[in-house]
Structures are given as structure tokens and as C-alpha cells.
N, C-alpha and C positions, 0 to 999 in steps of 0.2 A: 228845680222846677218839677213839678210832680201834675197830674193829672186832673182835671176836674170832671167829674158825675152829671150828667145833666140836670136839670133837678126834677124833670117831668119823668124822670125813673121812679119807679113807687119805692124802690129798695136797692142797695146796690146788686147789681147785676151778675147774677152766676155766670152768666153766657161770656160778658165781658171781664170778669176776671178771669175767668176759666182761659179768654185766648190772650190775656194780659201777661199771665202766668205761664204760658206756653210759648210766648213771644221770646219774654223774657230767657225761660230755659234754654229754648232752640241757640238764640245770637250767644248764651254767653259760653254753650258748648261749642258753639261752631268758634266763635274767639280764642278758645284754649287753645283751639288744633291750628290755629291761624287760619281758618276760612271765614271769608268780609262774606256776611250777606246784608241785604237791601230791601226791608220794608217793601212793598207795591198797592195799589190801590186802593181800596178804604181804609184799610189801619197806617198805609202811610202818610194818606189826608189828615187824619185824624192826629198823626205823631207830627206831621209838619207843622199843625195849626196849635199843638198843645193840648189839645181840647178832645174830649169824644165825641161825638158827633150823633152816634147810632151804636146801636151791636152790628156785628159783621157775620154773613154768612161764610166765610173761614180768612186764612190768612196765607195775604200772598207773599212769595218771598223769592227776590235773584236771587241764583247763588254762582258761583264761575265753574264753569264748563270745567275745566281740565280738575274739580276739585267732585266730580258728578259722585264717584262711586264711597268717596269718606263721607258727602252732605250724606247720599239713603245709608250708609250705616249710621252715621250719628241719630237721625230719626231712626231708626230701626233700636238702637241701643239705648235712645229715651222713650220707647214702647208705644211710636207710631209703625205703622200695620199697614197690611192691604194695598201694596206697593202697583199704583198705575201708570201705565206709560200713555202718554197723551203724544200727539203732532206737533205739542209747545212743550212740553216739560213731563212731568207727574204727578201723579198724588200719593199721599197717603193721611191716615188717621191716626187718632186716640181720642177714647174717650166722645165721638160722635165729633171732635172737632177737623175739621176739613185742613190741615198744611197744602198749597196748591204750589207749586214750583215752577221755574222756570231758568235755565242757564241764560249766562250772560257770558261774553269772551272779553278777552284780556286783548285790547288794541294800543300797543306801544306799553305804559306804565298803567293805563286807565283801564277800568272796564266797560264793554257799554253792550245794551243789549241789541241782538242785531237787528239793523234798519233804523235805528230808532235815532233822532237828534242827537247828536255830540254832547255827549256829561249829564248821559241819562243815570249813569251810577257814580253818581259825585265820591271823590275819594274822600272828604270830610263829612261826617255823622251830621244830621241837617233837623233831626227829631230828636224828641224828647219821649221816653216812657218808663214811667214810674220814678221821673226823678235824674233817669239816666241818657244819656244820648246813645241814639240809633240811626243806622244809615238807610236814606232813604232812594226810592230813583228818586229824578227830578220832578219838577211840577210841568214842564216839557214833555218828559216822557211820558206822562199821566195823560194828559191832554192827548198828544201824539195815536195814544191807545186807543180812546174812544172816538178819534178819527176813523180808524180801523174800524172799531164795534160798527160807528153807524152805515158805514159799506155792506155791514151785515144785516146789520136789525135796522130799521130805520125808527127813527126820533119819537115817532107818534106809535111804536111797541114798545119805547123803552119804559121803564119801570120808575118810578116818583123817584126812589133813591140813585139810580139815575144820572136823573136827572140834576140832581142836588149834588151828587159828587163832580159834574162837569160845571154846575154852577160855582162849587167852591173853587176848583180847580182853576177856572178864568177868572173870577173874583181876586185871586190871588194873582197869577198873571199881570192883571190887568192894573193893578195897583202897585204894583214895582216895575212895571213899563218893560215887561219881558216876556209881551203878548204875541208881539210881532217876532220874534226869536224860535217860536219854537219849528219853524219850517224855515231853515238858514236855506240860502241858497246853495240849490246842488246836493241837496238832502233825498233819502231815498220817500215818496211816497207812502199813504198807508198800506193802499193798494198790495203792496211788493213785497211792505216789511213783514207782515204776517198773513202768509196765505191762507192761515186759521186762525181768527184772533182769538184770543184767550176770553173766555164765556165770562162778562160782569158778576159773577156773584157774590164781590165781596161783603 
């Protein structure tokens, strides 16, 4: 299963192959050393559904906490740069392309990100890119997120894309009857889970 272009692209896209390509290199460095990371928000939508959807203003990625300091060497030794520490995660670049990060912790066998609904980092690859399967969080976790976001920003500042990535997000939900699941009972609110939510730009 390999990728489809939109067709209202005039040409294929440098932007998207550029973070297609960088997708690609990141997971298959991090697989060698044995670190699982997890696709997040617009390019996990996009890897869930098969499909591109948009360009991405960069690319989100779990990766497990106790594995923090090999993830920024392995970017640091594929010659991403400008190493930031944020209140959720870090950044860093190449190339003008944005890596945005976030740890995730190891609970029991699973991993999950904290606060966030049960089998937010599924141990099975759940996307496709370029042909290849990639691990994504969940479509819970996603959702779960922009519960958070609109605590912060509210609905009528959010942005068209957005808007669209929470439309797909329930769309999908909503059609395999796993809408009412992603706040199980006794789950931590958004409120609590991130006292900073991680800024939409994907």
C-alpha cells in the first residue's frame, strides 16, 4: 500500500516529500537501535487514512522516555540541529523541517502517553508510509489532544486545518463505533493531562 498525492497539488510536492523522506529515515534509524516511535497528529492522520490529506507544518513523533537521550543523538547524527527543550517534549530541525517530540512512558509492556486514554501508543504499526507500515498513537489519543487544545484556544480561533484534522479524527471514530471510548471511565481529564498542550501546527 503506498501513498496517494492529491490531485489538486500542481506538482508533487517538495514540502511533502521532504517530511516523507525524513519520516521514513528517522523510524528506520530509530528501529535499528530498537527505539518504537509513534507517528502524532497530522501526518498520523494522514498515515491512518492512507492518504495525504495536506502538507504539514512539521512532524510529530512519541518516543519512550527512558530512550530520551539515544532519540536526540540519533537526530543529532542524521543532522537535525537546534536542539529545544519545551514543557511537553523538544525540537529540533534540518533542512527548515520542524521534528517536534514528545516522550511517552513504558506502563506495564505498553506504552502510553501520560494522561492520555489506555492504548494511546498501540504496540501494532496501524499506518502506512510509502508502502511501509508505521506506528501511530491512537485516533483516541488524537481526539483526547484537541480536547486539551480547545481548553486553550477556543473553536472559533482555531484554524480551517483544524478544524479538518478533528473532523477526520471523529469521522473516523464515529464510524467504527469507538466514539464513546475515548473517555473510558475513570480516565484522567484534558484539563490535567497536559498543563501545556502541545501548540497544533502540524
Amino acid at each position: 500500500m503506498g501513498w496517494s498525492i492529491p490531485p489538486n497539488f500542481p506538482r508533487p510536492n517538495d514540502i511533502i516529500a521532504q517530511h516523507l523522506h525524513f519520516i521514513e529515515l528517522i523510524f528506520d534509524a530509530a528501529s535499528s537501535q530498537g527505539i518504537k516511535l509513534w507517528l502524532e497528529s497530522g501526518w498520523a492522520i494522514d498515515a491512518r487514512l492512507g492518504r495525504i490529506t495536506r502538507t504539514h507544518e512539521d512532524i510529530d513523533i512519541a518516543y519512550p522516555q527512558e530512550h530520551h537521550h539515544a532519540y536526540v543523538r540519533l537526530l543529532h547524527d542524521l543532522g537535525f540541529s537546534g536542539y529545544e527543550q519545551l514543557d511537553y517534549g523538544f525540537l529540533m530541525k534540518r533542512n527548515g523541517v520542524l521534528i517536534d517530540s514528545e516522550p511517552c512512558v513504558k506502563v506495564g509492556l505498553a506504552y502510553e502517553l501520560p494522561g492520555f486514554p489506555a492504548g494511546s501508543c498501540p504496540a501494532a504499526p496501524e499506518g502506512w508510509l510509502n508502502g511501509k507500515p508505521v506506528h501511530c498513537i491512537s485516533w483516541q489519543a488524537m481526539q483526547f489532544e484537541f480536547m486539551g487544545y480547545e481548553q486553550e484556544i477556543p473553536r472559533s480561533a482555531w484554524r480551517a486545518k483544524d478544524h479538518e484534522s478533528l473532523r477526520l479524527i471523529e469521522l473516523h471514530l464515529n464510524n467504527t463505533g469507538d466514539a464513546t471510548s475515548c473517555l473510558p471511565h475513570g480516565s484522567v481529564q484534558p484539563s490535567s493531562a497536559q498543563d501545556h498542550p502541545k501548540p497544533h501546527r502540524e
